[in-house]
C-alpha positions as CSV (number, residue, x, y, z in Angstrom):
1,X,0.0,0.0,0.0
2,X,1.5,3.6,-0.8
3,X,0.8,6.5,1.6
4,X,1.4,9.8,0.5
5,X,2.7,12.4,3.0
6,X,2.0,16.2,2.4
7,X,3.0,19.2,4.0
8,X,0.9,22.5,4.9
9,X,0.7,24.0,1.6
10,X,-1.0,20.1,0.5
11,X,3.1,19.7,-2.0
12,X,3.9,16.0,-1.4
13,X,6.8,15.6,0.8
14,X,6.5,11.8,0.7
15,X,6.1,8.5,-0.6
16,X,5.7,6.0,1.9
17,X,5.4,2.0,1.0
18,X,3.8,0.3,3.9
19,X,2.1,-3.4,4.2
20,X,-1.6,-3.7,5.5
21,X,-0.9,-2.6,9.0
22,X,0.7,0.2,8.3
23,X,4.4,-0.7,8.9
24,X,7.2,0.5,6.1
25,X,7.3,-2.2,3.6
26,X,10.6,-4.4,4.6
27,X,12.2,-4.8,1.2
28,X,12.8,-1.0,1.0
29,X,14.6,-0.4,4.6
30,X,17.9,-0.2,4.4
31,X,19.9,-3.5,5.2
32,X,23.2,-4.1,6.6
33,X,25.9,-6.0,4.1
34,X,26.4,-9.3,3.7
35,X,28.4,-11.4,6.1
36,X,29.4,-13.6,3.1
37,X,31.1,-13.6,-0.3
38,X,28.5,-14.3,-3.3
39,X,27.6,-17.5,-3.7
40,X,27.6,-20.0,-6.9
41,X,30.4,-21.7,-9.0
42,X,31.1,-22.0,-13.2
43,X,32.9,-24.8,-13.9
44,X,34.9,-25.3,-17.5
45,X,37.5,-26.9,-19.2
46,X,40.6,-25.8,-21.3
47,X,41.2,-28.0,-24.5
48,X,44.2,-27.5,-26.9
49,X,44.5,-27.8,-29.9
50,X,48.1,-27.5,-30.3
51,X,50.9,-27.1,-27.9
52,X,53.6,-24.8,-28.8
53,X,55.3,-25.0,-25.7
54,X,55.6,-28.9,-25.9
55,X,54.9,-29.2,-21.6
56,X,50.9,-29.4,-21.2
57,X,50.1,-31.8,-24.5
58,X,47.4,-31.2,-26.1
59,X,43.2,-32.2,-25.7
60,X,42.0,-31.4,-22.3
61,X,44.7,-29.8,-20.3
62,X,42.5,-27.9,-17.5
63,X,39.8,-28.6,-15.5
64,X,38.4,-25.1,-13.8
65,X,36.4,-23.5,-11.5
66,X,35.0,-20.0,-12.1
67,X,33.5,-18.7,-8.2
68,X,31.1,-16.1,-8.2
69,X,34.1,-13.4,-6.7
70,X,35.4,-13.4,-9.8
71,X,38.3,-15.9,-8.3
72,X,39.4,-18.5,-10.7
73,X,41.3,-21.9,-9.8
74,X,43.0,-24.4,-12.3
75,X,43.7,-27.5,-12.1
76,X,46.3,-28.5,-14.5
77,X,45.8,-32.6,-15.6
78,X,49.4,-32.3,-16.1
79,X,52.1,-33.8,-14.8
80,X,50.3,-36.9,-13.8
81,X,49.2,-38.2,-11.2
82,X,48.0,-35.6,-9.7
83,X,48.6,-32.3,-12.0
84,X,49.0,-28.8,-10.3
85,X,46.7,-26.0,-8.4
86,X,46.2,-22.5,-9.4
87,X,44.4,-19.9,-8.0
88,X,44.2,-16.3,-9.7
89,X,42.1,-13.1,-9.1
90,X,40.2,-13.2,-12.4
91,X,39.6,-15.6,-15.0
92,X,41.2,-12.8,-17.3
93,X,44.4,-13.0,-15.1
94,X,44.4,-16.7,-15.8
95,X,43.9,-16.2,-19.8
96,X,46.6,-13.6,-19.6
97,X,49.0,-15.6,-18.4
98,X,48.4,-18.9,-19.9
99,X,45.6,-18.4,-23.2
100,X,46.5,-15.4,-24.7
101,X,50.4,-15.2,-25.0
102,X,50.0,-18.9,-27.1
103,X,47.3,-18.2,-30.4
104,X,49.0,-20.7,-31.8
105,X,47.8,-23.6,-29.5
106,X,44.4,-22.8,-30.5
107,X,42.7,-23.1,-26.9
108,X,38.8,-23.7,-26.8
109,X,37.4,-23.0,-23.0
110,X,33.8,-24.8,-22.7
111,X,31.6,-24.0,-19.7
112,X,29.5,-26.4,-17.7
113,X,26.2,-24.9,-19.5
114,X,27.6,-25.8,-23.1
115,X,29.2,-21.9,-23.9
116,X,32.3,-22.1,-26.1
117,X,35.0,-19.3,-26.3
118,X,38.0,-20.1,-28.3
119,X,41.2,-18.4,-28.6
């Protein structure tokens, strides 16, 4: 329900939302910040296509995990048995470092929801 305040000259001073008892509608009162980072993950891989360097191989080299801060952790499938960790700021400090410098390889990221970027 909106309630309309006005002053003595009847100019509208103010817009009030409240519910059915007259209290200020909940959603629009100021709230303190959240006590956690965003939630939610987007997981990908990194295939490819050619490996100029000769080290990773190429096919599936990365297995990743995009967080909703923006943080971005690799898993490199090589050496194996067990690869190697990475953790960056951004997913575009990780492509910086590691997609971009190497056209030639050809590298195709594909996202858990089926979206393709290649490089």
């Amino acid at each position: 329900m909106m309630s309309i305040q006005f002053d003595d000259d009847g100019e509208v001073i103010a817009m009030v939302t409240t519910d059915e008892l007259g209290e200020i509608d909940e959603s629009l009162k100021p709230k303190p910040p959240p006590k956690l980072a965003p939630r939610g993950i987007r997981t990908f891989t990194v295939c490819r296509q050619n490996d100029e360097t000769g080290v990773s191989g190429e096919g599936v080299v990365i297995e990743g995990v995009e967080l909703a801060s923006g943080h971005c952790i690799i898993h490199w499938l090589y050496p194996p048995p067990r690869g190697g960790i990475a953790i960056f700021d951004s997913l575009g400090d990780f492509l910086k470092v590691h997609v971009e410098p190497h056209p030639s390889n050809k590298t195709i990221i594909t996202y858990d929801d089926g979206e393709q970027k290649t490089y």
